[in-house]
C-alpha positions in Angstrom: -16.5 -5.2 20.5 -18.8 -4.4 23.0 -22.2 -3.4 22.9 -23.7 0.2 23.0 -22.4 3.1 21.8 -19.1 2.4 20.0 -16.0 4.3 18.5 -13.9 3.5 15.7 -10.9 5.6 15.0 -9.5 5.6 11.3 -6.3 5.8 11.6 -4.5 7.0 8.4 -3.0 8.6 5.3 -4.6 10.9 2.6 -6.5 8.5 1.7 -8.2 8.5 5.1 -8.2 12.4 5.3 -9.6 12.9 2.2 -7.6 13.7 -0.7 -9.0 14.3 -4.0 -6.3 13.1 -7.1 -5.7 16.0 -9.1 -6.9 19.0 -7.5 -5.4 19.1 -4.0 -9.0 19.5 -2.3 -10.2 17.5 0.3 -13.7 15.9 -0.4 -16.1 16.9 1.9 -17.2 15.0 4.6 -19.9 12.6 3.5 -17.6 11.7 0.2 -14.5 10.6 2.2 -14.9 6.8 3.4 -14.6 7.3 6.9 -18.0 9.7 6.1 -19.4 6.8 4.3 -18.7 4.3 6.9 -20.4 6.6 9.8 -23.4 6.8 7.4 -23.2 3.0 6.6 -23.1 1.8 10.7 -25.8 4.3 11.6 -26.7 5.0 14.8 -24.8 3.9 17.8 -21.6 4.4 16.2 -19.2 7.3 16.4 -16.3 7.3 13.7 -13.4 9.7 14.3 -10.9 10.5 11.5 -7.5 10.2 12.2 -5.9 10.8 8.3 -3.0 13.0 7.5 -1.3 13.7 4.4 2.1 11.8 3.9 1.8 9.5 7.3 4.0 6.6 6.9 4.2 3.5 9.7 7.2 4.1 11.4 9.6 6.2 9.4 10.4 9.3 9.8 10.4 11.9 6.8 12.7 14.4 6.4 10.0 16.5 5.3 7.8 16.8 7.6 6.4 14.8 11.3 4.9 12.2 10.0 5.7 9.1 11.7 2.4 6.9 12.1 3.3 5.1 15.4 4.6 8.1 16.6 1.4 9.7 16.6 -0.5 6.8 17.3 -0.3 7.1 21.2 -1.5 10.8 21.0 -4.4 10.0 19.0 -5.6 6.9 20.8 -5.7 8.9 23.8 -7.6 12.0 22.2 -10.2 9.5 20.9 -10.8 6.9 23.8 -12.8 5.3 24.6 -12.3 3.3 21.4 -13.5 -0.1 20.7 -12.1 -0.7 17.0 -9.0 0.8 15.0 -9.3 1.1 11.5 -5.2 1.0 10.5 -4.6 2.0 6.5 -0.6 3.1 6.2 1.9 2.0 4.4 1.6 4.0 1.1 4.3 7.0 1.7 6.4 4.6 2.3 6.3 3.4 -0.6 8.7 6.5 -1.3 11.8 6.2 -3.2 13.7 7.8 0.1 12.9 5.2 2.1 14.1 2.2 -0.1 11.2 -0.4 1.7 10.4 -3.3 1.0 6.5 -4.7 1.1 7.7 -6.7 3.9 9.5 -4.4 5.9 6.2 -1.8 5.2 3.8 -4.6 6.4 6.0 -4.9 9.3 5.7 -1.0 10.1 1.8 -1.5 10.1 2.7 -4.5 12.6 4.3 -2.3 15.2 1.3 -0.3 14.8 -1.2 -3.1 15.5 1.2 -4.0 18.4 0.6 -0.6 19.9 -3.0 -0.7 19.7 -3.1 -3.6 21.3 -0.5 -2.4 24.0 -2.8 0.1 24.8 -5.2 1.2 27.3 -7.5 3.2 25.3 -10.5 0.5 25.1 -13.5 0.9 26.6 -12.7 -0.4 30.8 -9.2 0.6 29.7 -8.7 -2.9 27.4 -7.0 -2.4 24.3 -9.1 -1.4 21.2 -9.8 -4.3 18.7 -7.9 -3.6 15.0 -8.4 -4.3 11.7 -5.5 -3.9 9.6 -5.8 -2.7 5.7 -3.6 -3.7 2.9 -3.5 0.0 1.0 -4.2 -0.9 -2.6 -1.3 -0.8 -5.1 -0.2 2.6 -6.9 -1.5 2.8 -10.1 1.2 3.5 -12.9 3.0 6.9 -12.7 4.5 7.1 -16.1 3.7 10.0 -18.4 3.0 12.1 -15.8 5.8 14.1 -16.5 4.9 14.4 -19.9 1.1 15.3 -18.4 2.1 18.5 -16.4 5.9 19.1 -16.0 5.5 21.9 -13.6 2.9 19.6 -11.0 4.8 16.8 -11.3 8.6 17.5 -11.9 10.3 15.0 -10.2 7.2 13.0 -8.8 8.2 10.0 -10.7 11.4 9.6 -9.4 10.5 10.2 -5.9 7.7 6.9 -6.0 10.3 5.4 -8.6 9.3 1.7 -7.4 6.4 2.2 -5.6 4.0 0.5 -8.1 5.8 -2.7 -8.4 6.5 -2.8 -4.5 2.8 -2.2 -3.5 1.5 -4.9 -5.7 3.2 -7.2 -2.4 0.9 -5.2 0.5 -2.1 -8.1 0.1 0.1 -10.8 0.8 2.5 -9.4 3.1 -0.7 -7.4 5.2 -2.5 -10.8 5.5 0.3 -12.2 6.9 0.9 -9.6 9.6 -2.4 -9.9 10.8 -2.7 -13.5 10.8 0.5 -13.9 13.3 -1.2 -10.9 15.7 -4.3 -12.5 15.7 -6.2 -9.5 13.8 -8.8 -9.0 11.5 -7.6 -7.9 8.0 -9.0 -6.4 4.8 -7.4 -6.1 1.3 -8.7 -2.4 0.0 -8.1 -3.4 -3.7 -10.7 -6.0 -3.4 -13.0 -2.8 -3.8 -11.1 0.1 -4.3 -8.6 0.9 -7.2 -5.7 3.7 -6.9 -6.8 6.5 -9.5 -4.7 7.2 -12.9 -4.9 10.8 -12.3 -2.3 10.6 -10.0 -1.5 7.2 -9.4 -1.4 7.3 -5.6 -5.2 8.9 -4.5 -8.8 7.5 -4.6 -11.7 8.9 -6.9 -15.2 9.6 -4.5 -16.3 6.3 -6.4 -13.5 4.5 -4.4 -14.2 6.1 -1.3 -17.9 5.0 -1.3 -16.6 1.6 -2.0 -14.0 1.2 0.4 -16.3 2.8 3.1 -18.8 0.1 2.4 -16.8 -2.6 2.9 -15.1 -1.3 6.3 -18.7 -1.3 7.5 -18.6 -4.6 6.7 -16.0 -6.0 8.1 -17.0 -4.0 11.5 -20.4 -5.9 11.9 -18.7 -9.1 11.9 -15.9 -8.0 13.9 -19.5 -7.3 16.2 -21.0 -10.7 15.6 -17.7 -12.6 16.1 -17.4 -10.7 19.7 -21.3 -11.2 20.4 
């Protein structure tokens, strides 16, 4: 990355945008982790949020436009110059309707990377550095039927092996970004899914994760210095 003033987009799911497990409410702005990152990086930086609920890599949903790499080139262009792209997908499609794999997931997130790096939206018109994120894995879904039948009727089946099949995104992830060439980070090194509602982050897990992606950006910086 180069020096001066810098962007990094955060380009995501509701974990990025901000959803809070159990209510529906987004946290506010300084709770969210790409808040916590801007705070962490300081001056100099400008972080822009890029999260929407339900995104998946490359599939599209019948419920809704939410196909990541579709919306990729849109929102690198809104946001450029940018020197870094934070990329965290890959949990929607951990949906039952999909019926993917941790491997063909990780290879979504690939053909995102890929189009980042296809891109002109770095500063001088270079492509933007990435650093891909290995979502963590769900945390268990049972009993939530049993919890609140009228919030959750149904939710089980529709994330039916989604638990099992995340506990693959490290490995898989990692590997992805070691054949592009890109800098990686596991997100369950410091942030664990929430038992509230097995998918979503507590503000405790934001902080964390936001900490660490601040992190890994300065020596993304010193690596290019």
């Amino acid at each position: 990355m180069k020096r001066g003033e810098r962007t990094v987009l955060c380009f995501g799911d509701s974990n990025t945008w901000g959803f809070e497990p159990g209510t529906h409410a987004r946290y506010p702005r300084g709770v969210r982790w790409p808040g916590v990152l801007a705070a962490a990086l300081g001056a100099g930086w400008c972080v822009v949020e890029a999260g929407l609920n339900g995104r998946t890599t490359v599939f599209d949903d019948p419920l809704g436009d939410k196909n990541g790499l579709r919306h990729l080139g849109p929102v690198l262009e809104s946001a450029a110059p940018v020197d870094v792209v934070v990329v965290m997908l890959g949990t929607n499609d951990l949906k039952t309707r999909f019926r993917a794999s941790a491997y063909e997931i990780a290879e979504g997130a690939g053909r995102l990377v890929d189009a980042v790096r296809a891109s002109a939206a770095g500063p001088g018109g270079d492509a933007p550095a990435v650093l891909l994120v290995a979502p963590p894995p769900l945390a268990t879904l049972e009993g939530w039927a049993a919890r609140d039948p009228d919030a959750f009727e149904g939710f089980e089946d529709g994330w039916r092996d989604g638990p099992e099949t995340s506990l693959g995104f490290a490995r898989q992830y990692a590997r992805v970004a070691r054949m592009r060439g890109v800098a990686f980070l596991d997100a369950a090194v410091h942030v664990a899914t929430s038992e509230v509602d097995g998918v979503h982050w507590t503000a405790e897990g934001h902080a964390a994760f936001g900490r660490a992606v601040a992190t890994a950006l300065r020596s993304l910086e010193r690596a290019d210095a």
